[in-house]
N, C-alpha and C positions, 0 to 999 in steps of 0.2 A: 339939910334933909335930902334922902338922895330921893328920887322919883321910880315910878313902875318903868322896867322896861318894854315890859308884854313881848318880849319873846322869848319863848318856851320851848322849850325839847320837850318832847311827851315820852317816853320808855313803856316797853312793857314788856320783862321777863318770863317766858315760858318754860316749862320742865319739860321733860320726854323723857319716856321709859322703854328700854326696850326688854326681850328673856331672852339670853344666850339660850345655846342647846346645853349647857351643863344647868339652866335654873337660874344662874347669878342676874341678877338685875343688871346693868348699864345705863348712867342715866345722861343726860346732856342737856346744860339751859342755852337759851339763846337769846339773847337782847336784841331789841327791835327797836327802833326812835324812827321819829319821822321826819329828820331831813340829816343830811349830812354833818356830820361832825367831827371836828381835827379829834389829833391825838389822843384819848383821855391819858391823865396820870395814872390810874391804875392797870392801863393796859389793854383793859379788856378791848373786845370784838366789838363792835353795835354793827346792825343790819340796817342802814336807813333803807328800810323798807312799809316799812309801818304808813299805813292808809288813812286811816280813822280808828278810832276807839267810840264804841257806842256810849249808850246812855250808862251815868255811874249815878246811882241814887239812892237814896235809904228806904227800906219796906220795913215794915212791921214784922217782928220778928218775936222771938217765947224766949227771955221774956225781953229782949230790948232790941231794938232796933237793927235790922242787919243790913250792909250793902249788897247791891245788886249791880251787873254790868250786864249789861245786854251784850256784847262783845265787840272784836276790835277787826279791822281786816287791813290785808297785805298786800302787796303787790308782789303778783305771784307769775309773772312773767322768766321765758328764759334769758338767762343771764343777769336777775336780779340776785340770785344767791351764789353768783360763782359765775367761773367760765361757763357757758352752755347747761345753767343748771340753775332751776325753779326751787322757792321753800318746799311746796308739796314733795318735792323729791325725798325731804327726808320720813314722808310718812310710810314710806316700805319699811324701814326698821323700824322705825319708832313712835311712839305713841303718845300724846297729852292729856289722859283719859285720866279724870281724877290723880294730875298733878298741877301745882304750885303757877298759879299767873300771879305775877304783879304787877301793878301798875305806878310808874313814876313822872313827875315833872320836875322839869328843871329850869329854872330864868337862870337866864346871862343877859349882860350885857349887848345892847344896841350894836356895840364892834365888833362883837365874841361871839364864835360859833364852836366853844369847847365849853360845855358843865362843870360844875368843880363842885357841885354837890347834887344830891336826887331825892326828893321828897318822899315818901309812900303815900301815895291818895286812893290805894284799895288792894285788896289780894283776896286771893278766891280759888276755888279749884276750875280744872278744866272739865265742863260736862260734857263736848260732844263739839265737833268743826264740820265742816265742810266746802 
């Protein structure tokens, strides 16, 4: 029987929209975890930037139950998203207003600091940051 490891990656992918000047939409998600992590297999970016994730809980809901997240926050310093360059930066083009968050964890391994898979434990829309 293998045992808990209790260490955990937390994720949480955001959408952003932004309108060209022709109309067309633009859109770009961004992965967030909150601590460092090798490689993935897939490739992707992660921002270990991710602070906290608020409260994830079930409300009362018409007619069943729905989740609720209080929300999550960043570290939004410069040089956490690049050379000389802050998340907020990307909020001149682009927007999270009523797009796609989700929320994911991940256990590894006590010796492993790289995921090999990502659970869903919520998803929701974006109502409003600051």
């Amino acid at each position: 029987m293998t045992a808990a490891t209790y260490n955990y990656f937390i994720r949480v992918d955001i959408s952003f929209v932004t309108v060209t000047t022709a109309g067309a939409q633009a859109t770009a998600t961004y992965k967030l975890i909150n601590k460092t992590m090798k490689d993935d297999v897939a490739g992707y970016l992660y921002w270990p930037i991710l602070k906290s994730v608020g409260q994830i809980t079930r409300a009362a809901g018409d007619p069943l139950p729905v989740v609720s997240i209080g929300g999550f926050t960043v570290t939004n310093t410069i040089g956490s998203f690049g050379a000389n360059r802050k998340f907020s930066d990307i909020f001149q083009r682009y927007t999270p207003i009523e797009q796609d968050v989700v929320i994911y964890i991940g256990e590894v391994d006590n010796d492993s600091d790289s995921v090999s898979s990502w659970t869903t434990i919520a998803k929701g829309k974006c109502t409003g940051y600051q």
